[in-house]
C-alpha positions in Angstrom: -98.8 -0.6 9.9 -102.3 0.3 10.4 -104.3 -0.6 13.8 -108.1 -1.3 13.5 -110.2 0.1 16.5 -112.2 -2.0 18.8 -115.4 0.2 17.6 -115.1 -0.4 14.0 -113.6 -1.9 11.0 -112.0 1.7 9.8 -108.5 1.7 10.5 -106.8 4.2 13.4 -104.7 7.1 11.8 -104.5 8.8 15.1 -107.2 11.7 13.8 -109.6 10.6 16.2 -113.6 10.6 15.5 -114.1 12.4 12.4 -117.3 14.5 12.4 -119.2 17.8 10.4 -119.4 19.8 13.5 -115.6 20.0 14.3 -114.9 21.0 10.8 -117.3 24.4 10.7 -116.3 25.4 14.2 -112.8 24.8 12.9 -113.8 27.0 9.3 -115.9 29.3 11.9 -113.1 29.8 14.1 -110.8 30.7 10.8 -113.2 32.9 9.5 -113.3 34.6 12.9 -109.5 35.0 13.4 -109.0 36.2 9.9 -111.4 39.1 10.2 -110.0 40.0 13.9 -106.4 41.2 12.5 -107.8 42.4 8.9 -110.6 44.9 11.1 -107.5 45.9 13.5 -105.5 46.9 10.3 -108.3 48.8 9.0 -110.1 50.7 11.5 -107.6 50.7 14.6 -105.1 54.0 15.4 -103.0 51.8 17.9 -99.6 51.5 17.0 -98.1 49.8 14.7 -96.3 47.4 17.3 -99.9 46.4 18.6 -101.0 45.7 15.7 -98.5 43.5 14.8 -98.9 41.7 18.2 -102.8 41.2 17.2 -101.7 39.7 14.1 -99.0 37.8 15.4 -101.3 36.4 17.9 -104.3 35.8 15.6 -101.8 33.5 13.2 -100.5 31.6 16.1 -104.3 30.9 17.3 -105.5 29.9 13.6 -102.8 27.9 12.8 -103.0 25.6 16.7 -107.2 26.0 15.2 -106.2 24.4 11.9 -103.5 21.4 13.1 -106.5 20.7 15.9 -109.4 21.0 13.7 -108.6 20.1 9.8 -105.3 18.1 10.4 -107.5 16.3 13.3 -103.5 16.2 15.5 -104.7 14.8 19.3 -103.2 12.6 22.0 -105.9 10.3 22.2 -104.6 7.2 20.7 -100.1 5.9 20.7 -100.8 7.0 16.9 -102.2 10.3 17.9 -99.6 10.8 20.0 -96.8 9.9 17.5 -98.3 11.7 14.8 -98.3 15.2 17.6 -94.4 14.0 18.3 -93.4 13.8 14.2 -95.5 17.1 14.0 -93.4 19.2 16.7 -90.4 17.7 15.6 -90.6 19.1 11.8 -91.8 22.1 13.3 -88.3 22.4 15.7 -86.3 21.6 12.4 -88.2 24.6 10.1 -87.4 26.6 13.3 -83.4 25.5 13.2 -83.5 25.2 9.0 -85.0 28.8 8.8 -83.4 30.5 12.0 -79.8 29.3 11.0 -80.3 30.7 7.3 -81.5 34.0 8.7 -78.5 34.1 11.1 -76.4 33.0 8.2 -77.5 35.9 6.1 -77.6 38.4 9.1 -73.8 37.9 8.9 -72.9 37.4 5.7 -74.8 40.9 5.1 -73.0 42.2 8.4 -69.4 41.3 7.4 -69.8 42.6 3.5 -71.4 46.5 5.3 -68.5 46.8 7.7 
């Protein structure tokens, strides 16, 4: 079931005020933290371990950039926030889903080597 806000006759998905100017600082900021770990690759000598930590950061940025920006995820509204609960949950079971098969390979690989 859909709610209608007081404001309008559009109905309330939870995304919030939809406008032009969140979606190019969202495709700004992605251009931005795209370039950031592809520069670091190319023309750093760190180590290959901070490297890996740029990009590993840079991905964790753009990705809470794209659920804010283009998926339009917020708190403001009981469907906002249910949406942001339904997200975090499927996100805990890829975590659980992916983790376990890892682990599950880990020692199947483990027990076959030794």
């Amino acid at each position: 079931m859909t709610t209608m806000t007081a404001h309008n006759t559009e109905p309330d998905y939870g995304t919030g005020h939809k406008s032009l100017g969140i979606y190019v600082t969202g495709f700004v900021l992605c251009i931005i933290l795209t370039l950031i770990p592809f520069a670091t690759v190319m023309y750093t000598s760190w180590s290959l371990d901070m490297k890996f930590a740029i990009l590993f950061a840079s991905a964790l940025v753009q990705f809470f950039v794209q659920t804010v920006c283009f998926l339009r995820l917020n708190v403001q509204t009981l469907q906002g926030k249910m949406n942001v609960m339904s997200f975090a949950f499927a996100i805990v079971v890829l975590i659980v889903v992916v983790g376990g098969s890892v682990w599950i390979m880990w020692h199947l690989h483990y027990n076959m080597m030794h």
